[in-house]
C-alpha positions in Angstrom: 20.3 78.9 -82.2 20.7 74.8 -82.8 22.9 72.7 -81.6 24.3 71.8 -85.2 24.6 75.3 -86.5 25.7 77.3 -83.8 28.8 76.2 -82.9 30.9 75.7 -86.3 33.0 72.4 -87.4 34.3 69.9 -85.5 37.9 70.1 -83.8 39.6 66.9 -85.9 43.3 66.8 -84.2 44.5 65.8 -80.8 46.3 68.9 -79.7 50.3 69.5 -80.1 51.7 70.1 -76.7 52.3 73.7 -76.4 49.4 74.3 -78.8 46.7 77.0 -78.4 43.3 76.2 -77.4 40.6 75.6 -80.5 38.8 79.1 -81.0 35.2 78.9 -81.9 35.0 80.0 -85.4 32.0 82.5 -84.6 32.4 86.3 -84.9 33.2 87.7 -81.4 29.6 90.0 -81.3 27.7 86.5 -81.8 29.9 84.8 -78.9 29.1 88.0 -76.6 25.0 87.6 -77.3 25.1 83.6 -76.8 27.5 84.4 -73.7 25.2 86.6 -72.6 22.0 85.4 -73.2 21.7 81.4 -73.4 25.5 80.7 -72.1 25.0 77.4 -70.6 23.3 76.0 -73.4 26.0 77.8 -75.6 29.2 76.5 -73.4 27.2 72.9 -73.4 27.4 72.9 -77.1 31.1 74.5 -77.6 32.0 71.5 -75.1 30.1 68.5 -77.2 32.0 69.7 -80.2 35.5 70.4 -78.8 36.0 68.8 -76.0 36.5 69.9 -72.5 39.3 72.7 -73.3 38.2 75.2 -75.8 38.3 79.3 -76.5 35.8 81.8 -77.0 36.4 85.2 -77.6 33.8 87.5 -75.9 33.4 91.5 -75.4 34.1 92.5 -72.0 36.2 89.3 -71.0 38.3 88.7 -74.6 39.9 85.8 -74.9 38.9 83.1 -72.2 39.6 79.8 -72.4 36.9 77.5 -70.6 38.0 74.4 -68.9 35.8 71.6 -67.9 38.3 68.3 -67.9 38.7 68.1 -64.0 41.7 66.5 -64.2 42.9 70.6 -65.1 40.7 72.3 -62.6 43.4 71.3 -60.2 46.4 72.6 -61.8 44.4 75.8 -62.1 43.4 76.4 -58.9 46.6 75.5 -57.4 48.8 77.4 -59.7 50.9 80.7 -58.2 49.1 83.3 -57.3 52.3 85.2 -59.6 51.1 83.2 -62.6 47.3 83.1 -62.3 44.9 86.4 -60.6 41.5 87.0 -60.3 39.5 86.7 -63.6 39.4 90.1 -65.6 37.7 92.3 -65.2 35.4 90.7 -62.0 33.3 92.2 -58.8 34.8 94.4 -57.6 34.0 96.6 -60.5 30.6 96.5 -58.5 31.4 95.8 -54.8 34.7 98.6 -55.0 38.4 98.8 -55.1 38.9 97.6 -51.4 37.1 94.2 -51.8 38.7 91.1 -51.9 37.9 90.7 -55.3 39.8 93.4 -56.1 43.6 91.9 -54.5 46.0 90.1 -55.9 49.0 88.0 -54.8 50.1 89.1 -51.3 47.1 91.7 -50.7 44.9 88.8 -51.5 46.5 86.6 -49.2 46.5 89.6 -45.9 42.9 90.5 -46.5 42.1 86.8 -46.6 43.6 85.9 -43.4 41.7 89.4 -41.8 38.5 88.4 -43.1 39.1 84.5 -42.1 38.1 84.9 -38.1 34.2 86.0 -38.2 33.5 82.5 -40.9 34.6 79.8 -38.7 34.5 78.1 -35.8 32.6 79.4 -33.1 31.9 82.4 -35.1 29.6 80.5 -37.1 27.9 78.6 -34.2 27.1 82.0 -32.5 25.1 82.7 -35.3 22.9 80.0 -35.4 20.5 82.0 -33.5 20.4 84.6 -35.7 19.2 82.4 -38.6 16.9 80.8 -36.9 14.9 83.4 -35.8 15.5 85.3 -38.9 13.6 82.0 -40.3 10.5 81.9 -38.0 9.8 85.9 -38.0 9.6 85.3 -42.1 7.7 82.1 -42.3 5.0 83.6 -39.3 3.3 85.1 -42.6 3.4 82.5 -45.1 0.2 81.1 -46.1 -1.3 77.7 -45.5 -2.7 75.9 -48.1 -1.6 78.0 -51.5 1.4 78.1 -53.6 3.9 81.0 -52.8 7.3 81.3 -54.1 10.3 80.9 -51.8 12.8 82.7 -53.6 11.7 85.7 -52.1 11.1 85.1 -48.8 14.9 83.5 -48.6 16.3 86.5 -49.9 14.8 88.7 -47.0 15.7 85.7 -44.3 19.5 85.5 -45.7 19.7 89.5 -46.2 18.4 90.5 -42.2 20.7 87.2 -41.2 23.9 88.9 -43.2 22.8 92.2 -41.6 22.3 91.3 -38.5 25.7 89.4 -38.5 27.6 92.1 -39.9 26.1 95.0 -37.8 25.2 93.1 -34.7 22.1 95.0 -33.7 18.7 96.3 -35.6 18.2 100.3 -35.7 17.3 102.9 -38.0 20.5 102.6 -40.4 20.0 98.7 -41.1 16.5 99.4 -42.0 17.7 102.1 -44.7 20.0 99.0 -46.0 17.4 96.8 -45.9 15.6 99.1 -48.3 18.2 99.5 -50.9 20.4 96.8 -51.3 17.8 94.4 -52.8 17.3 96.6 -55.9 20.8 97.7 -55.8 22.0 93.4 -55.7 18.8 93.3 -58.6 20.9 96.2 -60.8 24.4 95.2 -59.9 23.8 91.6 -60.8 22.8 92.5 -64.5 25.2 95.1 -64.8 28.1 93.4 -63.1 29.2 91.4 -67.4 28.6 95.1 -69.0 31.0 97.5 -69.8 30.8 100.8 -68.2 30.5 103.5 -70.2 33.8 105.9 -71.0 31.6 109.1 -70.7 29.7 110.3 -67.6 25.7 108.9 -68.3 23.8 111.0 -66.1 22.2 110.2 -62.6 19.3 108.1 -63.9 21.3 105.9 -65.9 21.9 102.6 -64.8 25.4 103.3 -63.8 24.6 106.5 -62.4 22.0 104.4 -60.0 25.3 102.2 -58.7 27.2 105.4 -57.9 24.2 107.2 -55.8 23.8 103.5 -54.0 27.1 103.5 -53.0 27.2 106.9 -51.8 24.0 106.2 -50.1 26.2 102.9 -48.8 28.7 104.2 -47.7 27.7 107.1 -45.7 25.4 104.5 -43.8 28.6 102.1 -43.0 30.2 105.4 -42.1 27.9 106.0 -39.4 28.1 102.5 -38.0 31.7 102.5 -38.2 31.4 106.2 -35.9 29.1 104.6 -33.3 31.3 101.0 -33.3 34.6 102.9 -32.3 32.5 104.7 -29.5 31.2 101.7 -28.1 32.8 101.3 -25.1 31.9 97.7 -25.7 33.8 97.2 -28.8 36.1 94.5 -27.6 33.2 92.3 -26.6 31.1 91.9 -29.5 30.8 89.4 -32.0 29.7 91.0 -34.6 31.6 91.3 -38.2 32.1 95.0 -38.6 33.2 94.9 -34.6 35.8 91.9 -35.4 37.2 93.7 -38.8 37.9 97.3 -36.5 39.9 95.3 -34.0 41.2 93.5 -36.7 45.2 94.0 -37.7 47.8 93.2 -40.4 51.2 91.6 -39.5 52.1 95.1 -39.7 50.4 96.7 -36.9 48.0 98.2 -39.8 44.4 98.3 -40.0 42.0 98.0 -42.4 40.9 102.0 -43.8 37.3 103.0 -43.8 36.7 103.0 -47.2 38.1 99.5 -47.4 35.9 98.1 -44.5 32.8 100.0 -46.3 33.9 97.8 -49.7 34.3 94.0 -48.1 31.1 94.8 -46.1 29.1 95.8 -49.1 30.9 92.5 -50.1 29.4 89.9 -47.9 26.3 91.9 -48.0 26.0 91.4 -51.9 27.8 88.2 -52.5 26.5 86.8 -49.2 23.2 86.5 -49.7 22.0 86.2 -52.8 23.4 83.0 -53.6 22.3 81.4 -50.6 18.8 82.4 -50.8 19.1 81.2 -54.7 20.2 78.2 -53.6 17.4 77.7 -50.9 15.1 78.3 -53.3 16.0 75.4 -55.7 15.8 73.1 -52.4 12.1 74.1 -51.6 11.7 73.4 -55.6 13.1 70.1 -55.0 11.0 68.8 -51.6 8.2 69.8 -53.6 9.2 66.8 -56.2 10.5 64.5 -53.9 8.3 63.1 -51.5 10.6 59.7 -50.3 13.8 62.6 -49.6 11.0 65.0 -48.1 10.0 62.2 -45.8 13.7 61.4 -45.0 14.5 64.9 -43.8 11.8 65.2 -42.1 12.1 62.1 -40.1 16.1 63.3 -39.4 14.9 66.6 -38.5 12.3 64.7 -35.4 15.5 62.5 -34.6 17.8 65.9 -34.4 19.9 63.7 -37.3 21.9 65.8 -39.8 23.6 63.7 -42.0 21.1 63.5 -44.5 20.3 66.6 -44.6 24.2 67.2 -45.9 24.1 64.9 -48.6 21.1 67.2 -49.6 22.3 70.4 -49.7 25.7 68.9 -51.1 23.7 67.3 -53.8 21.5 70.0 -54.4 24.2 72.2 -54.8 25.4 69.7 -57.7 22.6 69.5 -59.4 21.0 72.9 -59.2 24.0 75.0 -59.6 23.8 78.3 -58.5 26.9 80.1 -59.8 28.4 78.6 -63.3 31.9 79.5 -63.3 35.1 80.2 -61.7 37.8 82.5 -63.1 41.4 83.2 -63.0 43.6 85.9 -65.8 47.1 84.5 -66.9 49.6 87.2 -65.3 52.5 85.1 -66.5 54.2 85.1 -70.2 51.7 82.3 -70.5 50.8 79.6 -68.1 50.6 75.6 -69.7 47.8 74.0 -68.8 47.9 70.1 -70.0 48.5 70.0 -73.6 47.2 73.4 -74.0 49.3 76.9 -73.6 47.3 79.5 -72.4 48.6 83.4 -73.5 49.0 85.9 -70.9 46.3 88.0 -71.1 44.1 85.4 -71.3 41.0 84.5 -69.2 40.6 80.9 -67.4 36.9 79.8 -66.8 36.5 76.8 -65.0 32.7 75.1 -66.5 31.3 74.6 -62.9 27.7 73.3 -64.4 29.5 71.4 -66.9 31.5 69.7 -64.2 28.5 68.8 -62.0 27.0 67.3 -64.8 29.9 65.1 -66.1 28.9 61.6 -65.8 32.6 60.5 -65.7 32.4 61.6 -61.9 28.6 61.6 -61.0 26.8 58.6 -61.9 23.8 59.2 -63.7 23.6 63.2 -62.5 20.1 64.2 -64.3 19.3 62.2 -61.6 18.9 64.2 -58.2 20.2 61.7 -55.8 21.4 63.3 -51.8 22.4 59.2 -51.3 25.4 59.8 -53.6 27.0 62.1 -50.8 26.2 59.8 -47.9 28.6 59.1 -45.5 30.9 60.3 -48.7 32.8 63.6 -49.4 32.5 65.1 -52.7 35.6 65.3 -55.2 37.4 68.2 -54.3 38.5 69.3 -57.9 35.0 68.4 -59.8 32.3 69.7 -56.7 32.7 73.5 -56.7 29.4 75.5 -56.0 32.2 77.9 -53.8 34.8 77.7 -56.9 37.9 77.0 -55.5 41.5 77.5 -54.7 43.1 80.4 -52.7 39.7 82.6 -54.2 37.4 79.8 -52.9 34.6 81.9 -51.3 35.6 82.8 -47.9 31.6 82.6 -46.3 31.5 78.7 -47.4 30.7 77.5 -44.5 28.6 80.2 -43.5 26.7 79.6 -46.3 26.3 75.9 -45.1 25.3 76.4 -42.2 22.7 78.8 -43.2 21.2 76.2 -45.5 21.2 73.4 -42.0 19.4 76.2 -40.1 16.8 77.5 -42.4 15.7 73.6 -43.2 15.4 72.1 -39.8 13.1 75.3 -39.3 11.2 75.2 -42.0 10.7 71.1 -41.8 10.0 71.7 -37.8 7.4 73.6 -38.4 6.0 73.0 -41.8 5.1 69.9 -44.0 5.5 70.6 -47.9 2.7 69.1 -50.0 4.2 67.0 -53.0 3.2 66.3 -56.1 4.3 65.5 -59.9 4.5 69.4 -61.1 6.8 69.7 -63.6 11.1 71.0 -62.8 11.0 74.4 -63.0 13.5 75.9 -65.5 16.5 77.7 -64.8 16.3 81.6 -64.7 19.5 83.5 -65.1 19.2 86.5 -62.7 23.2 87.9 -64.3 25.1 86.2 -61.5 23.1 83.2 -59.8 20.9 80.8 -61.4 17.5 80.5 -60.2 14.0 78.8 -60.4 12.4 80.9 -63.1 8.6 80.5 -61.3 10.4 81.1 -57.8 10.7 77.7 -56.1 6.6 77.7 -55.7 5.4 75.1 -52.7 2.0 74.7 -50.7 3.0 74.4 -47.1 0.7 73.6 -44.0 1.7 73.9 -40.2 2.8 70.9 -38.7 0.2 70.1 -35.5 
């Protein structure tokens, strides 16, 4: 697919007010494959021919209008939860009917506000601890002196940190999730943009898999949920399943069983995966960077931080782990600009196309941490967590993760540098990875 031939002509009128989005003139089986299969690339090119507003017309999300002018994000993401819901169809197709992916208007709002508590604050200071030694019990093993890939090893640190916040304790039933969930989040994440299938496909399918997981799933949380309730220490822990039981609506109400089963199997999934992908790019980074190596680690001896912000809030710009953030016009039709949107419609916001626009991040092939010194990024045009009332809710759990697993690893580690090529970008059906694993060659600091 080139970059002349695969988009079609050239938009050659400024828009009408009022006036539809330009549609790609590409049959809709073609859009799905590029969407699919090369869809930065192919939302790069739509955008360098049409602008930063334009339509495609894909199976399984129809007609979805991408949006990459940040002066629009805003409107978007701060339009009525009446007008604009979650994107359609979206997660909870994997994660279950209960999640918070699943809610809408004032649902959305009352699950928000229950799951709020265990992801600030405090909350997130008392788990510090957790990460840390989550950290040190991985990195015992690695091996001095020859390349290994990260990747890996932060998804088991930020998988036994997620369980271990969630469930509060080791035993026999967090083992069994330990076992499962990785090829379960491996299947989900490239079945989460597929259809299912009308008919029943038998219990080896891939669809078939999901179901036995999630029976498998949720009779574990089951049993957790039995033994929480009996604890006649309930009240005192800090755990997330223990704070969601004690947990209550406006109403009086609490959450059901099957409902605390889904948002669990929630934060397990989407709480995770992303941060390890993420973690990964930053070891692929150091690797490449010996003068921001050498800055961290000199914070790191000083017990500085501030640096080490601007580098996760950079390499969160640059390295961008999830590329889009949706909403589904509920209204007649919602006006966005000079653009009106139909109902029915999909809203994308172009995450990566954001990061990447040099109108709002000087020179951004460049990876630069400096550019967030001392400096907040722009709220409508840095969005690793999307953003809005649907901005992810573990954000700055996710942050703090990141602080903890680096001052580890740079305590006790130095990172040999050199001039190996960037790895490319692997796209693993949600997060973007490093497609060799975010390889380094670490020694033990004396």
């Amino acid at each position: 697919m080139t970059e002349t031939a695969s988009i079609g002509a050239e938009a050659s009128s400024t828009p009408s007010p009022g006036r539809r989005p330009t549609a790609l003139p590409l049959p809709k089986i073609v859009q799905g494959i590029a969407f699919a299969t090369v869809r930065r690339r192919f939302i790069r090119q739509a955008r360098k021919r049409y602008g930063h507003v334009f339509e495609l017309n894909v199976p399984f999300f129809g007609r979805t209008v991408f949006v990459a002018d940040p002066a629009l994000v805003r409107p978007v993401f701060l339009a009525s939860t009446d007008d604009l819901i979650n994107v359609q169809p979206n997660l909870s197709r994997i994660f279950g009917p209960g999640s918070v992916f699943a809610l809408d208007r004032a649902e959305h709002r009352n699950r928000r506000k229950l799951l709020a508590p265990p992801f600030h604050g405090q909350s997130i200071k008392n788990y510090e601890k957790v990460i840390e030694e989550e950290t040190l019990r991985e990195s015992a093993t690695w091996p001095e002196g020859r390349e290994f890939e990260t990747l890996e090893p932060m998804n088991r640190i930020t998988l036994n940190v997620i369980l271990r916040t969630v469930f509060g304790a080791d035993g026999g039933e967090l083992d069994y999730l330990r076992e499962i969930i990785p090829p379960w989040v491996k299947l989900g994440s490239r079945m989460a943009a597929l259809p299912a299938p009308k008919f029943r496909t038998g219990r080896y399918s891939p669809w078939g898999r999901l179901e036995q997981f999630r029976r498998d799933f949720d009779r574990v949380v089951f049993t957790l949920i039995d033994k929480a309730e009996a604890d006649p220490k309930l009240d005192e822990r800090e755990d997330i399943l223990a704070l969601l039981l004690r947990s209550r609506y406006e109403d009086g109400s609490t959450m059901s069983r099957q409902d605390v089963s889904d948002e669990l199997l929630t934060l397990l999934g989407a709480g995770h995966e992303t941060t390890a992908s993420a973690l990964g790019w930053a070891f692929e980074r150091l690797r490449r960077h010996p003068d921001i190596l050498a800055k961290l680690g000199a914070e790191v001896d000083e017990g500085g931080e501030d640096f080490r912000q601007a580098f996760i809030l950079e390499l969160q710009r640059s390295r961008t782990v999830i590329d889009f953030a949706g909403r589904h016009v509920a209204a007649p039709h919602f006006d966005l600009g000079e653009w009106r949107i139909a109902h029915g419609s999909n809203i994308l916001v172009s995450i990566a196309d954001l990061h990447d626009n040099a109108d709002i991040f000087e020179n951004p092939e460049r990876f630069d941490p400096q550019r967030f010194v001392d400096k907040k990024p722009p709220t409508f045009a840095w969005l690793p967590f999307g953003g809005g009332t649907r901005r992810c809710i573990g954000a700055a759990f996710a942050n703090t993760e990141m602080h903890v697993v680096l001052r580890t690893v740079l305590t006790h580690f130095e990172i040999e540098t050199d001039h190996a090529p960037d790895e490319k970008v692997h796209h693993r059906g949600i997060a973007y990875t490093p497609k060799d694993g975010g390889r380094v060659v670490v020694r033990r600091r004396k």
